[in-house]
C-alpha positions as CSV (number, residue, x, y, z in Angstrom):
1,X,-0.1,110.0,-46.4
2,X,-2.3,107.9,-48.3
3,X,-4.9,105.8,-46.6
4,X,-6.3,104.2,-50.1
5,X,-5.6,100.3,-50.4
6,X,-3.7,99.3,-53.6
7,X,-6.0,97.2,-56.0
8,X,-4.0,93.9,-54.9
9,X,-4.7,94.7,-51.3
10,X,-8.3,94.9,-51.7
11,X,-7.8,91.7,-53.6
12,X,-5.4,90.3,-50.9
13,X,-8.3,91.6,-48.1
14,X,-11.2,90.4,-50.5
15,X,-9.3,86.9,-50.5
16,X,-9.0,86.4,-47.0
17,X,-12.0,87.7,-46.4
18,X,-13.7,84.6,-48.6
19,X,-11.8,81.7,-47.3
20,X,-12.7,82.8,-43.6
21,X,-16.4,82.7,-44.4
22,X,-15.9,79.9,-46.7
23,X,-13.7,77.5,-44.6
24,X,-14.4,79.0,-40.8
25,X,-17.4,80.1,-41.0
26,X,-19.0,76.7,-41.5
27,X,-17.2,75.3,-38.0
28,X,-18.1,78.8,-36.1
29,X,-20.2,77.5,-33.6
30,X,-18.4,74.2,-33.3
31,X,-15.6,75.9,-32.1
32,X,-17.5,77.7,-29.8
33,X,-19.5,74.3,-28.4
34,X,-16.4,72.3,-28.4
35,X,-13.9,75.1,-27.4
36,X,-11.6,73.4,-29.8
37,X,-10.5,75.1,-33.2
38,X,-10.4,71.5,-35.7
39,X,-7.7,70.1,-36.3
40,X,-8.5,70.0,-40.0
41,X,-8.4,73.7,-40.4
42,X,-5.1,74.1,-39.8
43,X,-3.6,72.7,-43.1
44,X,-6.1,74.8,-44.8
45,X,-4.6,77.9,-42.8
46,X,-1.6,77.0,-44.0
47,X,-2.5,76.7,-47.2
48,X,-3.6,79.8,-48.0
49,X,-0.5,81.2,-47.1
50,X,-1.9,82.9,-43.9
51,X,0.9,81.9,-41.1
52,X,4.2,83.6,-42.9
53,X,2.6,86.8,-44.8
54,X,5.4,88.8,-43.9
55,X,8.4,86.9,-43.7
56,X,10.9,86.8,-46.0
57,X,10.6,84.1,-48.6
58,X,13.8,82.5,-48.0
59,X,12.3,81.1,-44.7
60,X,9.3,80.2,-46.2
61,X,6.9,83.1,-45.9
62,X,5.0,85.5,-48.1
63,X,7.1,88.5,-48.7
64,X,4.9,90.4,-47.9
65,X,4.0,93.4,-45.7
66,X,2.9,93.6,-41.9
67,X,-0.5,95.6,-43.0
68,X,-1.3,92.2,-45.2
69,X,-0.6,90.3,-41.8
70,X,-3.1,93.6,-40.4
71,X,-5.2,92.7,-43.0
72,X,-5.2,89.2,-42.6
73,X,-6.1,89.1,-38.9
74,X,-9.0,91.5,-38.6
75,X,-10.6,89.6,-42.2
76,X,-10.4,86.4,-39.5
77,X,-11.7,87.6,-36.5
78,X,-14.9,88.6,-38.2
79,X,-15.2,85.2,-38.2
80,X,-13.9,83.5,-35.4
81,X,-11.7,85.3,-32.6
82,X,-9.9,82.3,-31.7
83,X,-8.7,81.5,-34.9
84,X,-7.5,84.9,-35.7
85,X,-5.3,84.7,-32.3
86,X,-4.5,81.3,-33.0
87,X,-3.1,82.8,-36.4
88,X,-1.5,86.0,-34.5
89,X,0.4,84.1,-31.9
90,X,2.1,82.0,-34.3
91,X,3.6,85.3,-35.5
92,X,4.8,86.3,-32.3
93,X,7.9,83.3,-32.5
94,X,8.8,84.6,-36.1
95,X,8.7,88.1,-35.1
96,X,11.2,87.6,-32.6
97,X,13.6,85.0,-34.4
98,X,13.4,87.6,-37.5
99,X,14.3,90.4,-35.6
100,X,16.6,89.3,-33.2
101,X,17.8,85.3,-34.6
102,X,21.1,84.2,-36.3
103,X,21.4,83.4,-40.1
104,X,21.3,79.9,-38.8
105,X,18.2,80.2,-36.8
106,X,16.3,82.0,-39.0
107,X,16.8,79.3,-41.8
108,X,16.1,76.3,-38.9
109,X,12.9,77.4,-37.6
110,X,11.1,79.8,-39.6
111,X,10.1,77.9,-42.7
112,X,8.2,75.0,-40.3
113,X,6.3,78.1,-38.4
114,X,5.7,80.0,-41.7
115,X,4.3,77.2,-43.2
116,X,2.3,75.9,-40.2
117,X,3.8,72.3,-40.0
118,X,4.7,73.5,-36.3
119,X,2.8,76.0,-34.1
120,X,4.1,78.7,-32.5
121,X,4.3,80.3,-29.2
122,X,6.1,82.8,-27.3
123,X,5.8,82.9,-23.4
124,X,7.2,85.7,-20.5
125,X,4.3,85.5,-17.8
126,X,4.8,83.9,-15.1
127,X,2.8,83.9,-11.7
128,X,4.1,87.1,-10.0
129,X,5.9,89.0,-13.5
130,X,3.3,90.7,-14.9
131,X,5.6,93.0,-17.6
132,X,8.2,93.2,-14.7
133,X,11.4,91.2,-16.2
134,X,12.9,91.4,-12.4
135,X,10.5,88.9,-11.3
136,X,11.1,86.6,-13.7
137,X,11.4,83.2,-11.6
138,X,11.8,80.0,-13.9
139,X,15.9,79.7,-14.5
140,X,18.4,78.2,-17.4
141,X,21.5,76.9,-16.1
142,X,23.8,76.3,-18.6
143,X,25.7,73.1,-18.3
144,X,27.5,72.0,-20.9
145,X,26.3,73.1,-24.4
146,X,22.6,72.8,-22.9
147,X,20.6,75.2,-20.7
148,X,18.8,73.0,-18.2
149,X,15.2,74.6,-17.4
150,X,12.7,74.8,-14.5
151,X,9.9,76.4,-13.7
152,X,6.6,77.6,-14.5
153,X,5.2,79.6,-17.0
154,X,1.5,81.3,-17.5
155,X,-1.2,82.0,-19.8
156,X,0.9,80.8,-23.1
157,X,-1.5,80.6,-25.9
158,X,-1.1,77.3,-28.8
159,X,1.2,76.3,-25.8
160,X,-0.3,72.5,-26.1
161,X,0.5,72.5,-29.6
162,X,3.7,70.3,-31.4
163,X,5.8,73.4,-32.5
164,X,7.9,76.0,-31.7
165,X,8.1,78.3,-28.2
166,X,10.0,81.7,-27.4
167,X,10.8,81.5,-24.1
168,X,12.0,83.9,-21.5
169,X,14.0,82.5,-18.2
170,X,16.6,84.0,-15.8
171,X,20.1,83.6,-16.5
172,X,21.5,86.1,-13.8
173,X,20.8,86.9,-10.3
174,X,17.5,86.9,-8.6
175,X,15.6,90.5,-9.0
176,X,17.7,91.6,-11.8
177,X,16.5,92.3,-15.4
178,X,18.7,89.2,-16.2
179,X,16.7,87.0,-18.7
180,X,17.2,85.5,-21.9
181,X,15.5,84.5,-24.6
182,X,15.1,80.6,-25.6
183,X,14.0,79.0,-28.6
184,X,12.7,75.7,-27.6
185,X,10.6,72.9,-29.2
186,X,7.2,72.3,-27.3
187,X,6.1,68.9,-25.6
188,X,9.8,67.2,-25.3
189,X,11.0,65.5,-22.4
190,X,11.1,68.4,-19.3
191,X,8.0,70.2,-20.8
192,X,4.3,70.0,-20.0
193,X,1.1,71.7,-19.7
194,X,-2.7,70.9,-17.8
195,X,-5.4,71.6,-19.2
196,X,-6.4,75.4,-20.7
197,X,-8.2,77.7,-18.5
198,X,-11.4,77.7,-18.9
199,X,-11.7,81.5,-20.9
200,X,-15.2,84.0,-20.6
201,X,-15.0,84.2,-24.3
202,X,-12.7,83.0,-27.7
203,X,-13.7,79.7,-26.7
204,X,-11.4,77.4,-28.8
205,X,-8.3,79.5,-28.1
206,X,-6.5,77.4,-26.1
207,X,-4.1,78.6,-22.8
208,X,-2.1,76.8,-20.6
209,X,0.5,76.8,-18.1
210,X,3.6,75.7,-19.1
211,X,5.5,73.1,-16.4
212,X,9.2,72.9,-17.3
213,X,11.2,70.4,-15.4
214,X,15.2,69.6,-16.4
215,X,13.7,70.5,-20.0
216,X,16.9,70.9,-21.5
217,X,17.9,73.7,-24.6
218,X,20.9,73.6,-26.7
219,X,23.2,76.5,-26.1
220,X,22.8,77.7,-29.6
221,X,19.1,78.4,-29.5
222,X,20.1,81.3,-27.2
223,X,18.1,84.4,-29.2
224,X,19.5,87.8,-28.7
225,X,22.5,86.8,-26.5
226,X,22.9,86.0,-22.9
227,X,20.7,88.1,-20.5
228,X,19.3,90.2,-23.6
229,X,16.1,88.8,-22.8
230,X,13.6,91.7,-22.4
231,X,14.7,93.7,-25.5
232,X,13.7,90.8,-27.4
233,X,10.3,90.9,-25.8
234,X,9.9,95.0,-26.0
235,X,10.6,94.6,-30.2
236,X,8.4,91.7,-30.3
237,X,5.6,92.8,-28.5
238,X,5.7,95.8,-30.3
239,X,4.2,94.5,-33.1
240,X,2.0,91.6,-31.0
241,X,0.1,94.5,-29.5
242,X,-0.8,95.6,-32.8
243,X,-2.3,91.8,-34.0
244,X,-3.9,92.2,-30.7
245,X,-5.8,96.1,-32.5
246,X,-6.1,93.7,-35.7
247,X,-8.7,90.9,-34.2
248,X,-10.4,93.4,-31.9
249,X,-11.1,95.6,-34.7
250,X,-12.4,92.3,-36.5
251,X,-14.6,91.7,-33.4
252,X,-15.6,95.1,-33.7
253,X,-16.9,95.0,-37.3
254,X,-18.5,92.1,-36.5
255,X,-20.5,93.2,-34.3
256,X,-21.4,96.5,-36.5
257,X,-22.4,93.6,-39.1
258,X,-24.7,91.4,-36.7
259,X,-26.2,94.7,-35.6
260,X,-26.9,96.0,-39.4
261,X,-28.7,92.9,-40.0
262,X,-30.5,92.4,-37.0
263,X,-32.1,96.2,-36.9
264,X,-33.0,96.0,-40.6
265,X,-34.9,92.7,-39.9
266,X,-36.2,93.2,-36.6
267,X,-39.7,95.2,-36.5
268,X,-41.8,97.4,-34.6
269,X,-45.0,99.1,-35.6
270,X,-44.5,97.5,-38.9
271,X,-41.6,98.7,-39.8
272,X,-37.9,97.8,-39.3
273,X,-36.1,99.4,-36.0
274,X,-33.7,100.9,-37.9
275,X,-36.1,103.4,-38.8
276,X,-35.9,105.1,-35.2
277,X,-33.4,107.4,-34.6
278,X,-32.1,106.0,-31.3
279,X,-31.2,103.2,-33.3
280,X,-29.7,104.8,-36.2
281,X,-27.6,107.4,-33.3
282,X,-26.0,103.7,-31.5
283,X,-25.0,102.5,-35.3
284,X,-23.8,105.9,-36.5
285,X,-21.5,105.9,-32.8
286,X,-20.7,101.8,-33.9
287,X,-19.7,102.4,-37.3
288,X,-18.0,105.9,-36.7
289,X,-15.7,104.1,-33.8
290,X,-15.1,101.2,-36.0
291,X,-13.7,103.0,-38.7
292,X,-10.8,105.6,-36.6
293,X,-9.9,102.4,-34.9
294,X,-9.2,101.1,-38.7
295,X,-7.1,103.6,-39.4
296,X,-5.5,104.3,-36.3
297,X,-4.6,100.4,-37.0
298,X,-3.5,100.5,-40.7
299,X,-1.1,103.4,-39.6
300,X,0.3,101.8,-37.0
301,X,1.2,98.7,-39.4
302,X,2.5,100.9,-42.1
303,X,4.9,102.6,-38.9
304,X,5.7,98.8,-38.5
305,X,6.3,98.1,-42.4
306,X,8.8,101.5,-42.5
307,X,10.3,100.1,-39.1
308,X,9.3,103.5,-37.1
309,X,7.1,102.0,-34.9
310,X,7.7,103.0,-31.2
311,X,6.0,101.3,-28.2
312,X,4.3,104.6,-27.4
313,X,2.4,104.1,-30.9
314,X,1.5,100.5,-30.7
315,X,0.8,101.0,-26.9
316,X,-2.1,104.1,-28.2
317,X,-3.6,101.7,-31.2
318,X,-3.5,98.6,-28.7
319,X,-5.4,100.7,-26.4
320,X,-8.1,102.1,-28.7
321,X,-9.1,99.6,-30.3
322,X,-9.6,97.2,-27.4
323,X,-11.7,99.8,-25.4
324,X,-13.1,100.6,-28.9
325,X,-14.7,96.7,-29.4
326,X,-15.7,96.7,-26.0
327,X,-18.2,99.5,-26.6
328,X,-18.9,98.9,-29.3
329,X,-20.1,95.0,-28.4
330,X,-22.0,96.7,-25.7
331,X,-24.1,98.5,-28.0
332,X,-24.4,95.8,-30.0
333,X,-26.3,93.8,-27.3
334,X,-28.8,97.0,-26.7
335,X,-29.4,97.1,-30.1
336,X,-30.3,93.5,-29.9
337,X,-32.4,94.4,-26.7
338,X,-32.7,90.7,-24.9
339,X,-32.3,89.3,-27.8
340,X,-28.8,90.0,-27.0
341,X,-28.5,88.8,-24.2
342,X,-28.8,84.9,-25.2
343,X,-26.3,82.7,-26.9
344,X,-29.0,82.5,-29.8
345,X,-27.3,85.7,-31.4
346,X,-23.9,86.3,-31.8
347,X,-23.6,89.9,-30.1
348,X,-23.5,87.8,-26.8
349,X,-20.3,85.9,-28.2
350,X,-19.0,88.9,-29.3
351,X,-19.3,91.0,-26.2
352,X,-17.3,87.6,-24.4
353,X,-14.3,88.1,-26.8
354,X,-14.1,91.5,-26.9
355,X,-13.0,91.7,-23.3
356,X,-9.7,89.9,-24.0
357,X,-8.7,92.7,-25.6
358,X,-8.3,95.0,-22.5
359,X,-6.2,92.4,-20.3
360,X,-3.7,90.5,-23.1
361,X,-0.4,91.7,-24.0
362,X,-0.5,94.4,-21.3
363,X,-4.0,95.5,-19.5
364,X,-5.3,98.6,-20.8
365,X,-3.8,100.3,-17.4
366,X,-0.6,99.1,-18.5
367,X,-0.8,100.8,-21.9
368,X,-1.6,104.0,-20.1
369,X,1.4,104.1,-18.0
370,X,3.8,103.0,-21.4
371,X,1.7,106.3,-23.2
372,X,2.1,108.8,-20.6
373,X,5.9,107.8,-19.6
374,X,7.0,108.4,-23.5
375,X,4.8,111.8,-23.5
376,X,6.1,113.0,-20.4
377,X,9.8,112.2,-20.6
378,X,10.0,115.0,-23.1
């Protein structure tokens, strides 16, 4: 197996890499103060070809590969956390409408989310689900050729935004795995959401509940067929636990970064910390973490890319490498010593985001359970 990037990946990750620093890196702490990713980056998102990497270029994406969407992700979250999820859940709609859509619904909705004139989102939570399909409670009642739909969804990410939703409601009897899977157009008559929560960290990302109230669907944007709801969400999510690796590996090396520059500036004695071994021990443990959670991450992608990805796989990467960024912020802040502590360094920030890791798209107990059920079935 070879783990050595092609020259046009490392010009593909070098690329990325310069328009995050170049366009969000200036509105960093903006979006931090203002919990608010602005409105003006999003064209320039779009631009750079950053919302349709791997879709096929019929629909309007790149053409690419899922370890450029890999790529692409953890170059933005060494930036900004909330823009790289921003950018990863507007995948999780074309992932599911290219895996699972009609000729006719690829070609009517995945050239606007691949190009970034609508936002995506993809919502299953609900109050009492947590990955448990039985308990879904919001309901589509078909009447005519239009599902009529009510209920309440949770947690949806971009859900505020004009765009594009996946959504997952009960079509069959209470209690019974009986869902489907909707594509619906956000904010029309019948749909509405309060304000975000108020998040510990990624400030800017914004989350919401979804109210939906006679929202009605045509029949046609039925994806996956009637009650074929949750395999739509298992092959989806398959690969949306692996953005989820990407931007916590981003967070990761961001933290490595911020740590690198802060020991090599920060004195003692009258000479830089990084000259004392405890020092050099915590970044030898950072930087050593950082980079099996890499490849653990690029492998996973490449299963993806050669479609022989398996829950089991994504479910081990997604657990890694969120428990991985979580240490590894925490040592980030020691090295920083108080320092780390305030909002005047970014190892506080970091530390906040890193925690999302551990309880989106399946808690790290959850990815546990999905591991030791496909090792122990054999």
């Amino acid at each position: 197996m070879d783990f050595v990037l092609t020259k046009e990946e490392e010009l593909f990750r070098k690329s990325v890499r310069e328009f995050a620093e170049r366009e969000i890196g200036p509105l960093e702490d903006q979006i931090e103060r203002e919990d608010r990713i602005p409105d003006e980056l999003i064209p320039k998102i779009a631009k750079a070809g950053l919302f349709g990497l791997p879709a096929e270029k019929k629909y309007g994406g790149g053409g690419g590969r899922y370890v450029d969407l890999a790529m692409a992700v953890e170059e933005i979250a060494r930036v900004s956390g909330a823009v790289a999820f921003f950018v990863a859940v507007n995948y999780l709609p074309i992932i599911a409408i290219e895996l699972n859509g009609t000729e006719e619904q690829k070609a009517r909705f995945l050239p606007d989310l691949c190009t970034g004139k609508k936002i995506g989102s993809f919502s299953f939570t609900e109050p009492s689900t947590g990955t448990d399909p039985t308990e879904i409670q919001s309901t589509a009642r078909l009447e005519g050729d239009h599902y009529v739909c009510n209920g309440r969804k949770e947690f949806c990410t971009n859900a505020e935004y004009d765009g594009t939703i996946v959504l997952f409601l009960r079509t069959g009897e209470e209690h019974t795995p009986d869902i489907s899977a909707f594509i619906a157009e956000k904010n029309i008559a019948g749909y509405s959401t309060p304000p975000p929560w108020p998040l510990l960290g990624l400030r800017g990302m914004r989350v919401t509940n979804i109210a939906l109230k006679d929202m009605h669907i045509p029949a046609e944007n039925l994806l996956g067929g009637k009650n074929k709801g949750y395999p739509v969400l298992l092959n989806t999510i398959a690969v949306g636990k692996v953005d989820v690796s990407g931007a916590m590996l981003g967070i990761a090396q961001r933290a490595l970064d911020e740590s690198l520059k802060y020991v090599k500036g920060k004195t003692m004695r009258g000479k830089p910390i990084s000259h004392f071994q405890m020092v050099q021990f915590l970044i030898a443990e950072i930087a050593s973490e950082v980079e099996a959670a890499r490849w653990l991450f690029y492998r996973s992608m490449n299963l993806v890319d050669h479609g022989m990805q398996t829950l089991q796989s994504q479910a081990m990467c997604k657990l890694f490498c969120a428990e991985m960024a979580d240490r590894v912020c925490q040592k980030a802040i020691q090295l920083h010593g108080d320092y780390g502590y305030t909002k005047e360094f970014k190892a506080e920030r970091l530390y906040r985001d890193a925690k999302f890791g551990g309880v989106v798209e399946g808690s790290n107990e959850v990815q546990r359970v999905i591991i030791a059920r496909d090792i122990l079935k054999g």
